[in-house]
C-alpha positions as CSV (number, residue, x, y, z in Angstrom):
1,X,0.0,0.0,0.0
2,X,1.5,3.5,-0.8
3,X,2.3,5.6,2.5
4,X,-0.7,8.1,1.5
5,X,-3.0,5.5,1.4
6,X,-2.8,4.8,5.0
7,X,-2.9,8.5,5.8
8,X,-6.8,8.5,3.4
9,X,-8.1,5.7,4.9
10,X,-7.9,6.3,8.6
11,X,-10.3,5.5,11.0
12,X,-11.7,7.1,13.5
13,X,-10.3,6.4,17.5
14,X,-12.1,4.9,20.1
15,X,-14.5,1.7,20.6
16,X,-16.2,0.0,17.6
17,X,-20.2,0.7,17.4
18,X,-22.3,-1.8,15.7
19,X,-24.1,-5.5,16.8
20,X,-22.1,-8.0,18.9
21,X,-23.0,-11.5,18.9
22,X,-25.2,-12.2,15.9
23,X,-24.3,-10.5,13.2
24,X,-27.1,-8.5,12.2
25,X,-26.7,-4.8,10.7
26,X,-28.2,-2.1,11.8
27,X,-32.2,-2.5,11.1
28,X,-32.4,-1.9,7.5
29,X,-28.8,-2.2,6.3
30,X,-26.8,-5.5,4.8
31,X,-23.7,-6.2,6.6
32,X,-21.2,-8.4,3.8
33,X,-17.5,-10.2,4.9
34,X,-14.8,-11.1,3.1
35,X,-12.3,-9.9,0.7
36,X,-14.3,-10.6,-2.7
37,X,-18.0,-9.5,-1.3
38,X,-16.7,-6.5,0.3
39,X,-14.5,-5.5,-2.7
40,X,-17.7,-5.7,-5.1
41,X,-19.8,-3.8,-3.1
42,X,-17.7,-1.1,-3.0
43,X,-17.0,-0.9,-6.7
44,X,-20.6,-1.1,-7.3
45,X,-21.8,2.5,-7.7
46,X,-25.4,1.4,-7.1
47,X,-24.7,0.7,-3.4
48,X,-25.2,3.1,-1.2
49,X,-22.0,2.3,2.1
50,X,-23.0,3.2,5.7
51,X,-19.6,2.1,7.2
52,X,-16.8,-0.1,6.7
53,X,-15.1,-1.9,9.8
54,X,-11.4,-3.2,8.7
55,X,-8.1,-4.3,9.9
56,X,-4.9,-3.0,8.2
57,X,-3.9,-6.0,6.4
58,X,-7.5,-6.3,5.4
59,X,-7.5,-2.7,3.6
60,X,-4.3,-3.9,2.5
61,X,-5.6,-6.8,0.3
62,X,-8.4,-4.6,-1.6
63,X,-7.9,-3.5,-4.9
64,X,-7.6,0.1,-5.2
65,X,-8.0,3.3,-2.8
66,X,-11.3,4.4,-0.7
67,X,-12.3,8.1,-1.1
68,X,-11.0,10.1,1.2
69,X,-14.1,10.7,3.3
70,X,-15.0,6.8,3.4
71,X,-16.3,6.2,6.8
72,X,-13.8,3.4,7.6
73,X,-12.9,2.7,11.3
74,X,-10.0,0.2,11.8
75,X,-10.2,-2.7,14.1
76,X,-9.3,-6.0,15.7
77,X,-10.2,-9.4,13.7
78,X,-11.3,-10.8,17.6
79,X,-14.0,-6.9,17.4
80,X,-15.3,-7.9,13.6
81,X,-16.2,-11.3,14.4
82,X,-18.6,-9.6,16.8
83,X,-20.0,-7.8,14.2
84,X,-20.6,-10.9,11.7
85,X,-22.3,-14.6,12.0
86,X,-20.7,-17.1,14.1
87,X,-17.4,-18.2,12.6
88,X,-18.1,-16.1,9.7
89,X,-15.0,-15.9,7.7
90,X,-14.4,-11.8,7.4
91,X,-11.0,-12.1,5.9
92,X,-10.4,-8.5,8.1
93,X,-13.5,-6.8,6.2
94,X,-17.0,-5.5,7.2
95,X,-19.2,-3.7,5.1
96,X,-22.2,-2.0,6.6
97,X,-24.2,-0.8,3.2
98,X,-28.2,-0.3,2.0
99,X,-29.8,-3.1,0.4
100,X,-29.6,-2.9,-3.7
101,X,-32.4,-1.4,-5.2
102,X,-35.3,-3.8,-6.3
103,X,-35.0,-4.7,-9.8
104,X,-38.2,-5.3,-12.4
105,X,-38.7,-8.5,-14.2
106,X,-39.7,-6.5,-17.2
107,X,-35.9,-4.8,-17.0
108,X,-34.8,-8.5,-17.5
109,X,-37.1,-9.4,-20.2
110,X,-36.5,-6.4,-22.2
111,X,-32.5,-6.8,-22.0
112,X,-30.5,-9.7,-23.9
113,X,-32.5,-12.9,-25.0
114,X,-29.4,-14.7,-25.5
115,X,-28.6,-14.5,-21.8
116,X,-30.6,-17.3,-19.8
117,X,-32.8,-16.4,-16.9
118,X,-32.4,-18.4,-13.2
119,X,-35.8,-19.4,-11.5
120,X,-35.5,-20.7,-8.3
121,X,-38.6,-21.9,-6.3
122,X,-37.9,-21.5,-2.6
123,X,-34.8,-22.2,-2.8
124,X,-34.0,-20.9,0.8
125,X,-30.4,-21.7,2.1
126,X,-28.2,-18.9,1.5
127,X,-25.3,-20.8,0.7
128,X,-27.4,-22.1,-2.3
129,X,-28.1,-18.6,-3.4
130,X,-24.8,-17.3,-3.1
131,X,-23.1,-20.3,-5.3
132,X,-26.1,-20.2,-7.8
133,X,-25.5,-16.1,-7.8
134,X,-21.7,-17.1,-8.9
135,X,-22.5,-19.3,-11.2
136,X,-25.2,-17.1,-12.5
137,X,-22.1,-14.5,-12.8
138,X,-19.7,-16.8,-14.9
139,X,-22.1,-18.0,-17.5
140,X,-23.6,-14.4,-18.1
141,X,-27.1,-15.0,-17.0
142,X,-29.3,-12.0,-17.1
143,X,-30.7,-12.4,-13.3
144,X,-32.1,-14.4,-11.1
145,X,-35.7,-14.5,-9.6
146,X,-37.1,-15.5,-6.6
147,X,-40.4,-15.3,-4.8
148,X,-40.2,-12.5,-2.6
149,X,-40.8,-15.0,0.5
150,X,-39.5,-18.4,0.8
151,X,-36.1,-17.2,0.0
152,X,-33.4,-15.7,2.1
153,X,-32.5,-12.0,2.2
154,X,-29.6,-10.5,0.9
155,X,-27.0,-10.3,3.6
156,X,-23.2,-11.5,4.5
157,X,-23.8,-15.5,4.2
158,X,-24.9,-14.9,0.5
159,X,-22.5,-12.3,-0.2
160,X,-19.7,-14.4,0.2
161,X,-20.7,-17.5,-1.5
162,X,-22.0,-15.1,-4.5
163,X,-17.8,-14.0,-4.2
164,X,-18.8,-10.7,-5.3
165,X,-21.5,-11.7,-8.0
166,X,-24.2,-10.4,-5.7
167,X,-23.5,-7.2,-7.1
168,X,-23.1,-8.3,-10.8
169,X,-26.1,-9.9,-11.4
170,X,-29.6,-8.9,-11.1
171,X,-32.0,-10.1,-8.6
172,X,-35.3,-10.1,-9.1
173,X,-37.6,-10.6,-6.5
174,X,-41.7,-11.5,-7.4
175,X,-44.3,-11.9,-5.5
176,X,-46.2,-14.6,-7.7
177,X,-43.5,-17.4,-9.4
178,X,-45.9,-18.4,-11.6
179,X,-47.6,-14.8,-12.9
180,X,-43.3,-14.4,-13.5
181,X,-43.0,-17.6,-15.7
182,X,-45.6,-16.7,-17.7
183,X,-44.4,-13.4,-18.1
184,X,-41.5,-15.1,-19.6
185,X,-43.3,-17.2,-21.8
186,X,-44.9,-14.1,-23.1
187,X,-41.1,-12.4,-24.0
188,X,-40.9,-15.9,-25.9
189,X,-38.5,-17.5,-23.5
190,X,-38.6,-21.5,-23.6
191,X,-39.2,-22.3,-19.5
192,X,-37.5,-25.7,-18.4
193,X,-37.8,-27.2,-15.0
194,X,-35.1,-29.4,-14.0
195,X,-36.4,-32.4,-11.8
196,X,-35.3,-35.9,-11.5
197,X,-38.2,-37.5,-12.0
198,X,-38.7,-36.1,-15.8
199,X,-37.4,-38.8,-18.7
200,X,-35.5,-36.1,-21.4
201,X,-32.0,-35.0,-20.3
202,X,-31.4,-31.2,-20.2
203,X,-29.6,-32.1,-23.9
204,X,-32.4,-33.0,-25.4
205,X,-34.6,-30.5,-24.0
206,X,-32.9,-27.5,-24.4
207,X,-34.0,-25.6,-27.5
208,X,-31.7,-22.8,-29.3
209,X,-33.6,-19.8,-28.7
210,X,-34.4,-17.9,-24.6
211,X,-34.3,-20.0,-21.7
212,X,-35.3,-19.5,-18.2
213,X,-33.9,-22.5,-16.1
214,X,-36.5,-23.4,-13.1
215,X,-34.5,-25.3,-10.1
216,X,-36.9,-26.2,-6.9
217,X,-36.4,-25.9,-3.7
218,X,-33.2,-28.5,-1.7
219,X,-35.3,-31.7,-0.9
220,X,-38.5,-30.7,-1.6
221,X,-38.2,-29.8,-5.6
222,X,-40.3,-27.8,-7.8
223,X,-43.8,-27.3,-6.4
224,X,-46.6,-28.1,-8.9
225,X,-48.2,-25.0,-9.8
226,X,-44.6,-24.2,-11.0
227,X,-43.7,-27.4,-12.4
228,X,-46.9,-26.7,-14.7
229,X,-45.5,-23.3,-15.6
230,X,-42.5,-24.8,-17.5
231,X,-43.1,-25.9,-20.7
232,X,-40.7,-28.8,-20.5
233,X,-39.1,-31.0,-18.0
234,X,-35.6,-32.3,-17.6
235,X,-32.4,-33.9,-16.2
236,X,-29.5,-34.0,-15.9
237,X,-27.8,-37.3,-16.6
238,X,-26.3,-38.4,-13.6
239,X,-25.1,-41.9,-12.3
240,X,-27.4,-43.9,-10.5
241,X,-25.2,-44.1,-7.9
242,X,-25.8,-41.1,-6.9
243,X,-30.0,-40.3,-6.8
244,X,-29.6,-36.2,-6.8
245,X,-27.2,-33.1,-7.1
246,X,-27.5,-30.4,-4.4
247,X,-29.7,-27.3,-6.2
248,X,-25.9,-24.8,-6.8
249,X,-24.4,-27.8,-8.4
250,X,-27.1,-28.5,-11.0
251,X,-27.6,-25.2,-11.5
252,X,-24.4,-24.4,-12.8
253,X,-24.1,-27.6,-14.9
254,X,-27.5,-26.7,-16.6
255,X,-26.4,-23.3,-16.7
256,X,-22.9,-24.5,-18.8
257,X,-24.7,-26.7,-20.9
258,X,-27.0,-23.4,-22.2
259,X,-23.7,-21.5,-22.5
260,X,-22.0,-24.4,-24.7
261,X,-25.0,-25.1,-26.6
262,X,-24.9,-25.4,-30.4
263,X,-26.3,-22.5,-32.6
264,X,-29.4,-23.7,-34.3
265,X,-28.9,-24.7,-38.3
């Protein structure tokens, strides 16, 4: 870090303020950990940051300066681990910031066809989320879109399986699943389920033109009303030795085999 740098980013004395013990932000804020998560939010301009808690050799592994005026207030690693979940890995970094704006599923549909669309139906552990937001990230899907219940709120868990994708890709959040796949249908985009139970492999079901991949929830699957919203049903061709794929895995295999599809003739 360059001596000046030190001299910008210093925090202000005395004892941290913030939650101890659980790891909630203040009531209406996100709290994100970790190098990556922290590091996206603040290169996103669309968040707005309340406060960053740090040590020095966490400001020391981010990319890039903070303005001068950041609010940034240095600290111990044993002070931010009050300040996050349980054996949350921090990597030295809290971000206290406002929740992204809500985006519009119409946004979506009017942006790039090519780009496939993530449903997932209650889908509701946050590690899930955060790996399916990643994966979401690195085959350029245009968002993802949850109910608005049944799945977990954006917060520091999430943000730092997503690895920073939690502020690259859109998340859309609706309150009726199936009013939002038929929505989709109506932008012409081709809405397949994946479920074990269905006898065509994502192969043979996937078709050259939009595609909104519908994943259900971990256990439970795709609830019916959805399930009849699609307007196929597949799998993925896995051994029989093992019966199912947890709900980030398949995604981002169904997700690949969309990005490495062949061009129709």
């Amino acid at each position: 870090m360059a001596k000046g740098k030190e001299k910008r980013l210093r925090g202000r004395a005395g004892r941290m303020q913030g939650g101890r013990g659980s790891g909630r932000a203040t009531k209406g804020n996100v709290r994100l950990w970790g190098r990556h998560a922290v590091e996206a939010a603040l290169m996103n301009p669309r968040r707005q940051h309340r406060k960053l808690w740090a040590t020095r050799e966490g400001i020391e592994s981010l990319d890039g300066d903070l303005p001068p005026d950041f609010p940034l207030e240095y600290a111990e690693v044993a002070d931010l681990a009050r300040l996050v979940a349980k054996d949350a890995p921090h990597q030295g970094l809290v971000l206290e910031c406002e929740p992204l704006e809500d985006m519009h599923l119409a946004d979506v549909l009017d942006g790039d066809p090519a780009r496939p669309i993530v449903v997932l139906d209650q889908v509701t552990d946050p590690h899930n989320v955060g790996a399916l937001l990643r994966s979401a990230a690195a085959f350029n899907a245009a968002a993802i879109v949850t109910q608005d219940r049944h799945a977990p709120p954006e917060g520091g868990v999430i943000g730092k399986s997503a690895s920073g994708a939690l502020e690259v890709v859109p998340w859309v959040r609706v309150v009726n699943l199936s009013r939002a796949l038929e929505d989709m249908a109506e932008a012409g985009y081709w809405r397949l389920g994946l479920t074990g139970e269905a006898e065509a492999t994502l192969d043979e079901a996937l078709p050259a033109g939009p595609v909104a991949l519908v994943l259900g929830a971990e256990g439970e699957g795709m609830r019916h009303n959805v399930a009849q919203h699609c307007d196929a049903l597949c799998k993925l061709p896995i051994s029989q030795a093992m019966e199912s794929l947890n709900v980030s895995n398949a995604g981002a295999i169904a997700l690949y085999a969309v990005a490495t599809r062949k061009p129709a003739d």
